[in-house]
C-alpha positions as CSV (number, residue, x, y, z in Angstrom):
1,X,5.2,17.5,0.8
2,X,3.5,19.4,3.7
3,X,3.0,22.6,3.2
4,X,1.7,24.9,6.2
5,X,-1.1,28.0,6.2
6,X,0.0,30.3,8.9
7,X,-3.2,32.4,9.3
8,X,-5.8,33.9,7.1
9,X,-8.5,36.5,8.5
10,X,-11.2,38.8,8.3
11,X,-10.7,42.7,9.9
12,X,-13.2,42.6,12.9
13,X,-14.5,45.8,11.2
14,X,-15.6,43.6,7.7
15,X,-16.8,40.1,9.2
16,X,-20.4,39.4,9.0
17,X,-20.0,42.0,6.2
18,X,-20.8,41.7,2.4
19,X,-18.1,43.7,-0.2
20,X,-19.1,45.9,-3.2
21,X,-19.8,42.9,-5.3
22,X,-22.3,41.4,-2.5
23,X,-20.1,38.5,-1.5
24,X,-19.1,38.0,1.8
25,X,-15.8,38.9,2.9
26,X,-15.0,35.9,4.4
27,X,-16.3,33.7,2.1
28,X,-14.1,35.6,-0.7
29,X,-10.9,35.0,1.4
30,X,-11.6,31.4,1.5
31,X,-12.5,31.0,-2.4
32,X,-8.9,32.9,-2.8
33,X,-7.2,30.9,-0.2
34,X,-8.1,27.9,-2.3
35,X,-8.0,29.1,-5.4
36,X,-4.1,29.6,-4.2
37,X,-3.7,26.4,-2.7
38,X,-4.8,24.2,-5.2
39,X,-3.1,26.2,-7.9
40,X,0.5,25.8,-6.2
41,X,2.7,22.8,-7.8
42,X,2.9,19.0,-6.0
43,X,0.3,18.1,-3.6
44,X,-2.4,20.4,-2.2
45,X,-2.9,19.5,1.5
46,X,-5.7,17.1,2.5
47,X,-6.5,18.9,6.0
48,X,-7.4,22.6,6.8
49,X,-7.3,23.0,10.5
50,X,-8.9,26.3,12.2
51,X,-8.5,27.4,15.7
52,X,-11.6,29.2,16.9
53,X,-12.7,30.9,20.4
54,X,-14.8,28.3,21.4
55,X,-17.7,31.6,21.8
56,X,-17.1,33.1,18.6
57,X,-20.1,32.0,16.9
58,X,-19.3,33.9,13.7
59,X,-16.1,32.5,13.2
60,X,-17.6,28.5,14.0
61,X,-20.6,29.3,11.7
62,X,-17.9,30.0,8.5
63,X,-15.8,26.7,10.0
64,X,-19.2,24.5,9.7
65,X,-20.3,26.4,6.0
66,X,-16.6,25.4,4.5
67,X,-17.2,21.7,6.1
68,X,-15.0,21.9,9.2
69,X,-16.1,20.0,12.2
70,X,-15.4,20.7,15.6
71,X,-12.6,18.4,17.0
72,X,-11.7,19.3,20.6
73,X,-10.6,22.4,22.6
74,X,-6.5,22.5,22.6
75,X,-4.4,23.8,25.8
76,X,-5.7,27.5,25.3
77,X,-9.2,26.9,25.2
78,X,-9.3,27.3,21.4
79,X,-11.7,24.8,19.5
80,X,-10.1,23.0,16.9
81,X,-12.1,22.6,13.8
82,X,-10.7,20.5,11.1
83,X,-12.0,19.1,7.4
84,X,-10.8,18.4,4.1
85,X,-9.8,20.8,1.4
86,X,-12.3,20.7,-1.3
87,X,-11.3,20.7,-4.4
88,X,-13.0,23.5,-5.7
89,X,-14.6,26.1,-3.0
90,X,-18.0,24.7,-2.2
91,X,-19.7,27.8,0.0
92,X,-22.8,28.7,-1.5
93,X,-23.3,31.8,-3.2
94,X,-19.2,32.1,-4.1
């Protein structure tokens, strides 16, 4: 079974930012991500794929902490970072 993620983001306004409970925001939407991915029935996909502004360092930073390497810059300029889903969420601090 494939199943597909659309998109997942952080508001410009909260990225680089910690929440209430001192996590980072982005780092919480990945743990919940996950958490709902592995939780769904059948088999979890083995590939999470990002596409990234090749000069958005935030947004490469998080790919490289959740273990996504860069690939290669598609048609639109976009790096493409891709790794496998863990089978727990494995950023440090979560």
């Amino acid at each position: 079974m494939v199943r597909h993620l659309a998109f997942a983001a952080i508001h410009i306004d909260y990225q680089g930012r910690s929440l209430t409970n001192g996590k980072r925001a982005s780092d919480t939407l990945w743990e919940v991500v996950v958490n709902d991915l592995l939780a769904r029935p059948g088999v979890a996909p083995i590939t999470i794929v990002a596409r990234v502004h090749p000069d958005n360092a935030r947004s490469l930073g998080f790919c490289s902490r959740i273990g996504l390497d860069p690939i290669e810059v598609d048609g639109h300029g976009l790096m493409i970072c891709a790794g496998p889903l863990p089978p727990t969420p494995t950023i440090e601090g979560i």
